[in-house]
MARKOL-174742 format. One record per residue: x, y, z of N, C-alpha, C, CB in turn; residue in three letters. Coordinates in steps of 0.05 Angstrom, whole numbers, padded with zeros to 5 digits, always signed. Atoms other than C-alpha are relative to their C-alpha. Last residue first. Glycine has a CB too. Layout:
XYZXYZXYZXYZAla...
//
This chain:
-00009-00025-00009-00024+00436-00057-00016+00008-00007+00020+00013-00006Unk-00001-00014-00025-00033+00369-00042-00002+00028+00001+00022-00007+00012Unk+00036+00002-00012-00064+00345-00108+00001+00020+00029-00012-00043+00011Unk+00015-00027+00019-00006+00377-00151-00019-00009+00016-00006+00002-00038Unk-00012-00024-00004+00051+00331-00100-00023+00025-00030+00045-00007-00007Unk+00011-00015-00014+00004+00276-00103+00011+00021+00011-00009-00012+00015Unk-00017+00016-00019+00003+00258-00179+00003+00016+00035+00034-00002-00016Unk-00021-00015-00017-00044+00283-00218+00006-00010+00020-00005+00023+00009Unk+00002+00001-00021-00074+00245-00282+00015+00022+00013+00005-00024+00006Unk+00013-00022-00015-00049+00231-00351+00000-00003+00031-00029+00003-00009Unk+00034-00007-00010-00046+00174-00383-00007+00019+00008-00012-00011+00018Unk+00017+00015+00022+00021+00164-00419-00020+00001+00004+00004-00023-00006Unk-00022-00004+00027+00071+00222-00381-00027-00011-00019+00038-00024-00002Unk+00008-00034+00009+00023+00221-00317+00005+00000-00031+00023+00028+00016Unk+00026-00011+00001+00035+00144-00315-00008+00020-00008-00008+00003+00017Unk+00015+00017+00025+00099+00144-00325-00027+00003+00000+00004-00031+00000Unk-00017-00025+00017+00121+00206-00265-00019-00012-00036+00052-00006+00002Unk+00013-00023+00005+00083+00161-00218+00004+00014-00024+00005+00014+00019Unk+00021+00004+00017+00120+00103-00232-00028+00015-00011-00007-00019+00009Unk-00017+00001+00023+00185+00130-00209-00025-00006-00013+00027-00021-00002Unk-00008-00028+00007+00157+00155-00139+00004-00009-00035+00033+00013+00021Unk+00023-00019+00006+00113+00094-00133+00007+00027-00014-00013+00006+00026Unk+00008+00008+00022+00171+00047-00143-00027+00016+00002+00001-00031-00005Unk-00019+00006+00016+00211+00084-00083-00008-00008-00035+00012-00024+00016Unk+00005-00031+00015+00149+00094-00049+00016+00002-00013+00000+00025+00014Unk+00038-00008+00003+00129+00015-00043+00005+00040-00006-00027-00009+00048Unk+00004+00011+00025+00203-00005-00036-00022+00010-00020-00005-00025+00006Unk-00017-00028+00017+00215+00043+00023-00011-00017-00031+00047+00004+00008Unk+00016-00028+00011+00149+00013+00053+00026+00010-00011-00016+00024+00025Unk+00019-00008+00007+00165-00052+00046-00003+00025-00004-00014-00008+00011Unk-00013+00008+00028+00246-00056+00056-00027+00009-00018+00011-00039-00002Unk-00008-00019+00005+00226-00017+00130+00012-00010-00029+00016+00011+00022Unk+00028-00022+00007+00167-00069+00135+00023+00024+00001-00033+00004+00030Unk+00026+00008+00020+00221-00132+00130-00020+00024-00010-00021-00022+00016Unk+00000-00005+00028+00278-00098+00160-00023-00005-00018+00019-00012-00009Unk-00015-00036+00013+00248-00075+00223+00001-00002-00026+00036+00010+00008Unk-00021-00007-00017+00208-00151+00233+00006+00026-00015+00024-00022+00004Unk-00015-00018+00020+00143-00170+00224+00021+00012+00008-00014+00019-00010Unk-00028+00002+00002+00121-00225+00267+00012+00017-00016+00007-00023-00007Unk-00003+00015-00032+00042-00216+00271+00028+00005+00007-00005-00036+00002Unk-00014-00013-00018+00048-00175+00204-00003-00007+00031-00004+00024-00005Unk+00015+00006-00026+00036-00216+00139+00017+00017+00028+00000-00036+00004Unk-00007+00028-00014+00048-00188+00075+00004+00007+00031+00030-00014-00013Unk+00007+00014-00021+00019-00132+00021+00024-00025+00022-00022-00015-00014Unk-00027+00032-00010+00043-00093-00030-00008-00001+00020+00038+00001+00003Unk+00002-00003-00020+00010-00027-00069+00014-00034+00003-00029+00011+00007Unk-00011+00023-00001+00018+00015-00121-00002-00013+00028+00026+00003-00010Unk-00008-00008-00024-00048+00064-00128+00021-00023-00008-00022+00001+00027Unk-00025+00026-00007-00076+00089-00186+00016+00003+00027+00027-00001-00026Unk-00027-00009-00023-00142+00127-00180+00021-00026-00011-00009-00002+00045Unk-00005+00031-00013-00198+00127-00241+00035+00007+00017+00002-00032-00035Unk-00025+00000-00006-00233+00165-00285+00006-00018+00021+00007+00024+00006Unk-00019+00014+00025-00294+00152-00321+00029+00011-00005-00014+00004-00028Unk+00002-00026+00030-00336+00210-00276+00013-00021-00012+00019+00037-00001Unk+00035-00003+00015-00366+00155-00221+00002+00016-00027-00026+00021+00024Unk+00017-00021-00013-00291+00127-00194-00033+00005-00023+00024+00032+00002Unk+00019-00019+00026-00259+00075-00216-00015+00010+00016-00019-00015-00026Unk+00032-00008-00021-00208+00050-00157-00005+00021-00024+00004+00019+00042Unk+00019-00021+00011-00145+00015-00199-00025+00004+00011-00005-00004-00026Unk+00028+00008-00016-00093-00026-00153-00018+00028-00017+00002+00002+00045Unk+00014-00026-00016-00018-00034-00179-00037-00001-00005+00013+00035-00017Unk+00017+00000+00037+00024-00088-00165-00013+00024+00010-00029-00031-00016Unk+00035-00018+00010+00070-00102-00112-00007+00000-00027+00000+00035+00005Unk+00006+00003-00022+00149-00140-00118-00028+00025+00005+00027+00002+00016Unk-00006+00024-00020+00173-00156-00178-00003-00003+00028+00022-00006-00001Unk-00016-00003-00016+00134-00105-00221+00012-00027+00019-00012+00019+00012Unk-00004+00023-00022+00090-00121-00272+00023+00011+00011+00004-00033-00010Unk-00011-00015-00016+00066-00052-00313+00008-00022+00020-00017+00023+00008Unk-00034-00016+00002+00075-00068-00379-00001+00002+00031+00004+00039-00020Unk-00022+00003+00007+00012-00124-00369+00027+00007+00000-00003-00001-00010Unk-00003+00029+00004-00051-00117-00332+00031-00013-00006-00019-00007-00025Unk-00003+00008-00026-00033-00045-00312-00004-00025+00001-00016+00012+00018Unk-00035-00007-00009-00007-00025-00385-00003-00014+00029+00013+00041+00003Unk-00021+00017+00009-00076-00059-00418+00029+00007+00019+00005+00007-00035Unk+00009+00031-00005-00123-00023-00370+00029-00019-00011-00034-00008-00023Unk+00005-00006-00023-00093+00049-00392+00005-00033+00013-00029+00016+00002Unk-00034+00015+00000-00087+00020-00461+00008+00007+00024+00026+00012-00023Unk-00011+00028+00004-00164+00013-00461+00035-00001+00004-00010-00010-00033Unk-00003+00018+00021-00172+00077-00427+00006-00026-00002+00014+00007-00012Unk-00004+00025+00003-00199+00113-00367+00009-00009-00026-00022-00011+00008Unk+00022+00004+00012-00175+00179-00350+00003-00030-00008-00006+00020-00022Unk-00015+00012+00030-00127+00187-00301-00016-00005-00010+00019-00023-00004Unk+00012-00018+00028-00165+00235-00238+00009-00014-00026+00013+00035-00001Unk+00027-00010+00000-00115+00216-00185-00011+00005-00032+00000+00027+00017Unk+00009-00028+00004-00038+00185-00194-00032-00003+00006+00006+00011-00032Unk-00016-00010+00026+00009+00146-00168-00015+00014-00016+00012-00021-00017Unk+00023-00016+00013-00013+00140-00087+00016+00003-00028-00009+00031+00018Unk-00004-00028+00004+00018+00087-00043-00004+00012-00033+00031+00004+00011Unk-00003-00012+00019+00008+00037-00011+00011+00025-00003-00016+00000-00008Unk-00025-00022+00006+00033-00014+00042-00011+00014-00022+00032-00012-00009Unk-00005-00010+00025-00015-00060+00077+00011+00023+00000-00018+00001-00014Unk-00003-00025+00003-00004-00097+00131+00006+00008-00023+00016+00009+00015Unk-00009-00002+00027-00041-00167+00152+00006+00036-00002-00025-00013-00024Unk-00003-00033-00002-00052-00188+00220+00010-00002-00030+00026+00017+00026Unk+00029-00015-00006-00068-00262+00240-00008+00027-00012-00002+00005+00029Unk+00007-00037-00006-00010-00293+00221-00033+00000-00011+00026+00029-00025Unk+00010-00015+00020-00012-00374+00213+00003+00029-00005-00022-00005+00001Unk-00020-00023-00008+00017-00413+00266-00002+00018-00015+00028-00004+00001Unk-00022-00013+00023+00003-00475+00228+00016+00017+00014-00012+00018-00026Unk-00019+00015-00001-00039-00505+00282+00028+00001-00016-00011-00018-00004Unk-00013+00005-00031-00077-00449+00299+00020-00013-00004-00017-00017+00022Unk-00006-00026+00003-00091-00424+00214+00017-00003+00036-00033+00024-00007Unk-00030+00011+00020-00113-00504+00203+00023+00029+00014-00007+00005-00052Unk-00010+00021-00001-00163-00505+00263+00025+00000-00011-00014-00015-00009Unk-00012-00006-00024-00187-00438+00252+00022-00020+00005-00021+00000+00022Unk-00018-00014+00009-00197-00463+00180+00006+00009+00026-00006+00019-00021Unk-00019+00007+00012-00233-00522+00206+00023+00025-00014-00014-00017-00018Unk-00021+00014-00022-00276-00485+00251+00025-00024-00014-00021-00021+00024Unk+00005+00033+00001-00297-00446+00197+00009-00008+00019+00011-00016-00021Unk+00013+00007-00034-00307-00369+00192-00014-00022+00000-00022+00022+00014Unk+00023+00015-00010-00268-00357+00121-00007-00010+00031+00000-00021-00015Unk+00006+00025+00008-00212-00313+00123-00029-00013+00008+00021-00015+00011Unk+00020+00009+00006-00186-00238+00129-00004-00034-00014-00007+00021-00015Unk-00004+00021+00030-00130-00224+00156-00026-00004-00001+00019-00032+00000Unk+00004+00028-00003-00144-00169+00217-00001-00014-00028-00024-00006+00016Unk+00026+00015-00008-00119-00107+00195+00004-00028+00012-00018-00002-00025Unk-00007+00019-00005-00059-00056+00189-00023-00009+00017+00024+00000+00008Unk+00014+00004-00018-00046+00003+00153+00003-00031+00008-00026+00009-00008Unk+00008+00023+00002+00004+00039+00108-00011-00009+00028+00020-00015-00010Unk+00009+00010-00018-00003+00099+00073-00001-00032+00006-00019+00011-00003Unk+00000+00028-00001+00051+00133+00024-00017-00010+00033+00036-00010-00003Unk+00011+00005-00030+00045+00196-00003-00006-00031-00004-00030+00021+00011Unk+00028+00017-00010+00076+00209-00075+00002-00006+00032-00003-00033-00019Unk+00026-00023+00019+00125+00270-00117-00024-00025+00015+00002+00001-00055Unk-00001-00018+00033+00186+00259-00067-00027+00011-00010+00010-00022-00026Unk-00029+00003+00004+00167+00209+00002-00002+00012-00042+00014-00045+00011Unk+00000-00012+00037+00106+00233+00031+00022-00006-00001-00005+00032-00013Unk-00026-00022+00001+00095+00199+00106-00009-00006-00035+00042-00011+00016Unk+00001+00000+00034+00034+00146+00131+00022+00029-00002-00040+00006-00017Unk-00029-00009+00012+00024+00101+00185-00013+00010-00029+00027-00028-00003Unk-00021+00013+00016-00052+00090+00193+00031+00017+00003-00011-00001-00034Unk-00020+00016-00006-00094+00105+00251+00020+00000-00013-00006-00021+00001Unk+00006+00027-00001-00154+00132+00217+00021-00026+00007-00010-00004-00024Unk+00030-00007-00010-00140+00211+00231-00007-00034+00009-00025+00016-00030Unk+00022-00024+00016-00065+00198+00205-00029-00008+00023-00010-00012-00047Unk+00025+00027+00006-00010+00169+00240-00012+00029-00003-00016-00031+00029Unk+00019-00003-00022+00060+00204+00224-00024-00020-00003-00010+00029+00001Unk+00023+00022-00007+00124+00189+00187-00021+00018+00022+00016-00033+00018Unk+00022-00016+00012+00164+00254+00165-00025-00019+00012+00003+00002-00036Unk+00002-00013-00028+00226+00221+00197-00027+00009-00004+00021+00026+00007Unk+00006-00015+00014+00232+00162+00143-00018+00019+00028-00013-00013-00028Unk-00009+00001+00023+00273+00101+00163-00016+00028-00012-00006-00029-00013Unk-00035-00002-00007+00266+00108+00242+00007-00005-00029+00017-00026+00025Unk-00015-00026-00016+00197+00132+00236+00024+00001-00004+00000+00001+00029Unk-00002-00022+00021+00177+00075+00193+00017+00025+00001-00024+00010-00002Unk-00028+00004+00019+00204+00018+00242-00001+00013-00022+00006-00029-00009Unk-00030-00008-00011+00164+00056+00301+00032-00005-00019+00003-00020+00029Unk-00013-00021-00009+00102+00060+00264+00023+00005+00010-00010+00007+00013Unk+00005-00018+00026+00097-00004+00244+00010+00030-00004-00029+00002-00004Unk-00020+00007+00002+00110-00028+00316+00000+00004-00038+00003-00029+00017Unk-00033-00020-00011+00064+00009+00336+00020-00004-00009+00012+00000+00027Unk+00004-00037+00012+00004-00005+00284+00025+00006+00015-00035+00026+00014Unk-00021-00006+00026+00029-00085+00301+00001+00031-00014-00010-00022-00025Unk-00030+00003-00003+00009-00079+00370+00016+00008-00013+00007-00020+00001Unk-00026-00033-00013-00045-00045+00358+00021-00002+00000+00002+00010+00029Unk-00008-00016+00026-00070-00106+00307+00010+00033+00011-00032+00001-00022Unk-00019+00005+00016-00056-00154+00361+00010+00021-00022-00007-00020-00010Unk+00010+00009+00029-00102-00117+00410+00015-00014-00012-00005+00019-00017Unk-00004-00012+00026-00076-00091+00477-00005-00021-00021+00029+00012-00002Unk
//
């Protein structure tokens, strides 16, 4: 078995037991709806330069190999603006994630919040603090967004 299976199960198993709704989707990922946003999280190989010196450093360190990401969805379709841009550079810092803008081809644009860290060793609480954290501040930030930009959040996309 793989490393990064490993860690999809064991992802899966410490979601499940904090949020029943959990399932894997088409492309593997953990992912459950918690209130007005859907929350996907996956889990890759880290990505790094292909050096024998960074092998080197990444062996001897003990490094994680596996990286898991946590998002989740705040709105579709938000049109683009300058104060748009400005709120996610600035108002919108959070103390733990940030959020991730995918421009699309019409001059709109997805928000997503999202939070990363390493998953070789990941333990229950650690990725059951992540993902509740991650929909928790998605659910609330969703609602802002809509309010000052617009968009649809993924309880109007789903249905």
């Amino acid at each position: 078995m793989t490393l990064v299976k490993e860690v999809k199960e064991k992802v899966f198993e410490y979601t499940k037991a904090i949020f029943s709704n959990a399932e894997i989707d088409p492309d593997g990922d953990t992912t459950f709806e918690y209130q007005s946003t859907k929350v996907w999280i996956d889990v890759v190989t880290m990505s790094r330069p292909d050096t024998a010196k960074i092998k080197e450093f990444v062996n001897t360190h003990q490094l994680p190999n596996t990286l898991i990401r946590v998002r989740a969805l705040l709105a579709m379709d938000v049109p683009r603006s300058p104060a748009l841009f400005q709120w996610v550079a600035t108002d919108s810092r959070r103390n733990l994630g940030s959020i991730k803008v995918i421009l699309d081809d019409e001059g709109t644009c997805d928000l997503f919040f999202v939070y990363a860290l390493a998953g070789d060793q990941i333990s229950p609480g650690e990725l059951k603090h992540a993902a509740f954290i991650v929909a928790a501040m998605a659910d609330q930030l969703d609602d802002e967004v809509q309010e000052k930009f617009g968009g649809k959040r993924w309880t109007e996309i789903k249905s």
